[in-house]
TIVO-2410 file (N, C-alpha, C; in nm, 3 decimals):
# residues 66
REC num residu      c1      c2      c3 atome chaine
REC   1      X  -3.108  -0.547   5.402     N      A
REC   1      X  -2.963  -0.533   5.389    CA      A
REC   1      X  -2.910  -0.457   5.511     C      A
REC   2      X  -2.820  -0.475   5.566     N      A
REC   2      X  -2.750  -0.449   5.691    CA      A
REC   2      X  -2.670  -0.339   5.607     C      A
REC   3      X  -2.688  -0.194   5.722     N      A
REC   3      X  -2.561  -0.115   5.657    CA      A
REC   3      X  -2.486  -0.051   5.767     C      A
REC   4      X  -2.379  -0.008   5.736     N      A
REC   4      X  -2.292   0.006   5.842    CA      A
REC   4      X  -2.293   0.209   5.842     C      A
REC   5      X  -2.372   0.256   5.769     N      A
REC   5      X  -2.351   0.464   5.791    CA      A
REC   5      X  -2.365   0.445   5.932     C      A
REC   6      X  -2.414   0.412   6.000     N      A
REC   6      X  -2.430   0.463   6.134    CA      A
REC   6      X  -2.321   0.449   6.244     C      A
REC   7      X  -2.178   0.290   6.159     N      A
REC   7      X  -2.086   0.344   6.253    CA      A
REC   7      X  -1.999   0.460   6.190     C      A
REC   8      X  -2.031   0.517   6.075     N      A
REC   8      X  -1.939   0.626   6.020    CA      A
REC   8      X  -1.978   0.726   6.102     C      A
REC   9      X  -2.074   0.782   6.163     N      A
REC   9      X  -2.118   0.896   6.191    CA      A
REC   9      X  -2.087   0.835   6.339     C      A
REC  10      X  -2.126   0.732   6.410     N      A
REC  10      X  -2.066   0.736   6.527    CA      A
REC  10      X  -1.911   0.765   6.526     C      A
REC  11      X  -1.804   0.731   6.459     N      A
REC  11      X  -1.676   0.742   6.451    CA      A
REC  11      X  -1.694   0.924   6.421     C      A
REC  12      X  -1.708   0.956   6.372     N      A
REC  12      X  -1.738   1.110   6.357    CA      A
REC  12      X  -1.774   1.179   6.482     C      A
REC  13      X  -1.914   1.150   6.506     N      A
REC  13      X  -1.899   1.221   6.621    CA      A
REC  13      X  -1.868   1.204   6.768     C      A
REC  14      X  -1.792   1.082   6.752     N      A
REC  14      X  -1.669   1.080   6.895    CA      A
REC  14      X  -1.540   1.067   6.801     C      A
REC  15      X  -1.516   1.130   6.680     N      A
REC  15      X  -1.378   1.175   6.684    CA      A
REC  15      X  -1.312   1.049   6.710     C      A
REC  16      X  -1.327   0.977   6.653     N      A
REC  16      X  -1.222   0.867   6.645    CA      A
REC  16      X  -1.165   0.816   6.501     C      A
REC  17      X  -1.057   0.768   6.478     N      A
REC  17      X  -1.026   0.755   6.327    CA      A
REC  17      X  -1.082   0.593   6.352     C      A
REC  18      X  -1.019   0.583   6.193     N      A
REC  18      X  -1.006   0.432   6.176    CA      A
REC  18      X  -0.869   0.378   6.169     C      A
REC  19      X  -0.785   0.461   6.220     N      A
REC  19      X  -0.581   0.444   6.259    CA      A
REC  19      X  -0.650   0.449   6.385     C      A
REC  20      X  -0.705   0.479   6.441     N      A
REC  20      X  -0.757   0.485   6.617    CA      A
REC  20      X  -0.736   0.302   6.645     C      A
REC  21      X  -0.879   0.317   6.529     N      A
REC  21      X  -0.954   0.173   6.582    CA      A
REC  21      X  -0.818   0.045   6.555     C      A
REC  22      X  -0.742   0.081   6.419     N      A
REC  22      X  -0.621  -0.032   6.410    CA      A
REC  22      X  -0.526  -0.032   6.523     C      A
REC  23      X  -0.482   0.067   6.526     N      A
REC  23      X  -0.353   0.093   6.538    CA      A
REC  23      X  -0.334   0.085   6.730     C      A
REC  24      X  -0.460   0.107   6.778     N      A
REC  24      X  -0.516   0.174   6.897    CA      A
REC  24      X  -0.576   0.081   6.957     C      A
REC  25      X  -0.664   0.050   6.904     N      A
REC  25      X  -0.770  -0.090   6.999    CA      A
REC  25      X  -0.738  -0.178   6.935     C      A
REC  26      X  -0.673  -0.195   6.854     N      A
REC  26      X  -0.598  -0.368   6.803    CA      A
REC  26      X  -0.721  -0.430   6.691     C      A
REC  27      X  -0.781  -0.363   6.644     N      A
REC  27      X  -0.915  -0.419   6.513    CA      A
REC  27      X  -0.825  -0.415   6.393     C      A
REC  28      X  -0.878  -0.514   6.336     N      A
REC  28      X  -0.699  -0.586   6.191    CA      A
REC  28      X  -0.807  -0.472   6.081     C      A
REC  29      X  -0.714  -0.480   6.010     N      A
REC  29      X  -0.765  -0.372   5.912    CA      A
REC  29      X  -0.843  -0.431   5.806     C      A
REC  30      X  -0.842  -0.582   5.842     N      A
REC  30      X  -0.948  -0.658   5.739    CA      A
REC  30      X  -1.079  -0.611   5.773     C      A
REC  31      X  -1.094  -0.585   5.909     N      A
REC  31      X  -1.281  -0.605   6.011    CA      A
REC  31      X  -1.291  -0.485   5.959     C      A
REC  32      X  -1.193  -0.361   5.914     N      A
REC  32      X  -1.265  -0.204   5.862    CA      A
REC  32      X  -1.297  -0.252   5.737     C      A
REC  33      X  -1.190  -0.294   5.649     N      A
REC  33      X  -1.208  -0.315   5.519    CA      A
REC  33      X  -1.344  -0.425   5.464     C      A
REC  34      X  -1.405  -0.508   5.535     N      A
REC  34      X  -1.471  -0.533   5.545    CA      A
REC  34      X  -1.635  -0.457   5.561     C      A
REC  35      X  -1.616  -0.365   5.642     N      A
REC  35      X  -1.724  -0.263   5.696    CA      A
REC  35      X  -1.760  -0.196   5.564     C      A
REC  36      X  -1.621  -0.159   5.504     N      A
REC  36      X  -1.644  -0.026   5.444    CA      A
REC  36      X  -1.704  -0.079   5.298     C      A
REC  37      X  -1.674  -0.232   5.287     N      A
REC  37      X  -1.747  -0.336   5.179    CA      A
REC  37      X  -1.861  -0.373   5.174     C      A
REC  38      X  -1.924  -0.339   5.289     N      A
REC  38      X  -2.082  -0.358   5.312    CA      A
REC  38      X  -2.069  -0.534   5.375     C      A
REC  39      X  -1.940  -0.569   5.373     N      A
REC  39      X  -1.948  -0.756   5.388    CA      A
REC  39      X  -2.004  -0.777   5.547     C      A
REC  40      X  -2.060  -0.918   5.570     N      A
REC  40      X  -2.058  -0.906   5.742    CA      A
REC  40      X  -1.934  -0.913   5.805     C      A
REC  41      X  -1.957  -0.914   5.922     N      A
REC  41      X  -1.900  -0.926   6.057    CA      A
REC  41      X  -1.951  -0.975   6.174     C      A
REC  42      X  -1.832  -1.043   6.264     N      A
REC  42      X  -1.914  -1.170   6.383    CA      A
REC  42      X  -1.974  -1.068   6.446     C      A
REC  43      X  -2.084  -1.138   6.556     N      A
REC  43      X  -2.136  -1.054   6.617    CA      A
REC  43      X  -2.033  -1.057   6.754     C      A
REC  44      X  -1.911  -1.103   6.741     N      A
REC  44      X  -1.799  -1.066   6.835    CA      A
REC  44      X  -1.752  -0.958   6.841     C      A
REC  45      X  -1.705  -0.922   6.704     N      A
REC  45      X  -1.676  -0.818   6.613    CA      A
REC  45      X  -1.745  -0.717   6.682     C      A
REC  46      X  -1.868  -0.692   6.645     N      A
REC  46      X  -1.983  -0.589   6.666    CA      A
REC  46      X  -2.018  -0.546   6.806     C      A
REC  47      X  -1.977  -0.668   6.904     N      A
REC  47      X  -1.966  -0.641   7.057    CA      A
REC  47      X  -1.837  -0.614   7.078     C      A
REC  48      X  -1.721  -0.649   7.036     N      A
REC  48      X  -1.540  -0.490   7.045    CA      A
REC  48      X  -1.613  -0.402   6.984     C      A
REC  49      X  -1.663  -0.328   6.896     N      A
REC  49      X  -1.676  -0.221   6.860    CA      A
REC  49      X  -1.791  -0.177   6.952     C      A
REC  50      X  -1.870  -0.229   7.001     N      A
REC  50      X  -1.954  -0.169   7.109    CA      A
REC  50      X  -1.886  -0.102   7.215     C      A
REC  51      X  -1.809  -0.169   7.285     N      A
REC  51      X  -1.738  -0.186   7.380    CA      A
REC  51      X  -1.662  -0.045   7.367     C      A
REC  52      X  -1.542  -0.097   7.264     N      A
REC  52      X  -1.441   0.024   7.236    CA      A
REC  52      X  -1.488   0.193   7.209     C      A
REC  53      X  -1.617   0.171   7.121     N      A
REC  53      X  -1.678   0.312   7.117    CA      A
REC  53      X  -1.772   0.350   7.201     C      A
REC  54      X  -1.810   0.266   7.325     N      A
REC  54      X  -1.935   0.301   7.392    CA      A
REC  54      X  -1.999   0.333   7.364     C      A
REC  55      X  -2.082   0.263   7.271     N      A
REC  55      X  -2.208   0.315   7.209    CA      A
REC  55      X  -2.320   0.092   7.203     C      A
REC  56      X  -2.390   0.167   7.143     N      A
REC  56      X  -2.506   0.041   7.121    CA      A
REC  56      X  -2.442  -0.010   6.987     C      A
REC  57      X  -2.547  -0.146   6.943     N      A
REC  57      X  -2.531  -0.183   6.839    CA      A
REC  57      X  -2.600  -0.085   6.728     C      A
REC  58      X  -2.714  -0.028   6.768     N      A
REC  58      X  -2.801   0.057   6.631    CA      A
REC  58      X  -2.693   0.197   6.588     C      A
REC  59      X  -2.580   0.191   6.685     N      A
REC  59      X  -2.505   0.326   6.679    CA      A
REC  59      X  -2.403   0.253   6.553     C      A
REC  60      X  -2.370   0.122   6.486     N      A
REC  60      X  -2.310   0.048   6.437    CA      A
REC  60      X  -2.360   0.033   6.311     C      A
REC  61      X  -2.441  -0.044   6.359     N      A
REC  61      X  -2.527  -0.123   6.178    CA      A
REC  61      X  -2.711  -0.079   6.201     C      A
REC  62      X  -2.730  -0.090   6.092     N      A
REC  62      X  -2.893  -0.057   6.072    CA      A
REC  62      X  -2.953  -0.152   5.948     C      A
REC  63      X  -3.096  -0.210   5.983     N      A
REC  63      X  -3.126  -0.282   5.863    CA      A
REC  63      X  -3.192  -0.185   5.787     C      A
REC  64      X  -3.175  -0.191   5.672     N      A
REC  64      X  -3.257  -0.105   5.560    CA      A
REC  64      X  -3.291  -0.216   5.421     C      A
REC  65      X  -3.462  -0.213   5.416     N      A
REC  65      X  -3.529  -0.297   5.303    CA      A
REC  65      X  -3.489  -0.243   5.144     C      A
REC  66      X  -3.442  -0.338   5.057     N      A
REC  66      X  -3.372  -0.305   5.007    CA      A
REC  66      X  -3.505  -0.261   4.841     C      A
***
């Protein structure tokens, strides 16, 4: 199962909201609401959020056996 704690704590510790990521870098509030659902996301998706937070993908999502 793919989980997304690891972009919470990246957003944490660079201090960024999630009004940042909408409101700021233009991400629709479906792609959070989505995140925060555990649902997927493109791996387009996952490369803007690379991008925008400068970080990797493992700083994003992590697989964990369920």
């Amino acid at each position: 199962m793919i989980s997304y704690k690891p972009f919470y704590e990246t957003l944490y510790k660079k201090g960024i909201t999630e009004y940042n990521l909408i409101f700021k870098q233009g991400f629709s509030a479906n792609t959070l609401h989505r995140i925060k659902k555990g649902e997927a996301i493109s791996t387009k998706t996952l490369d803007s959020l690379c991008y925008a937070l400068d970080c990797e993908v493992s700083d994003i999502i992590k697989f964990e056996k369920e």
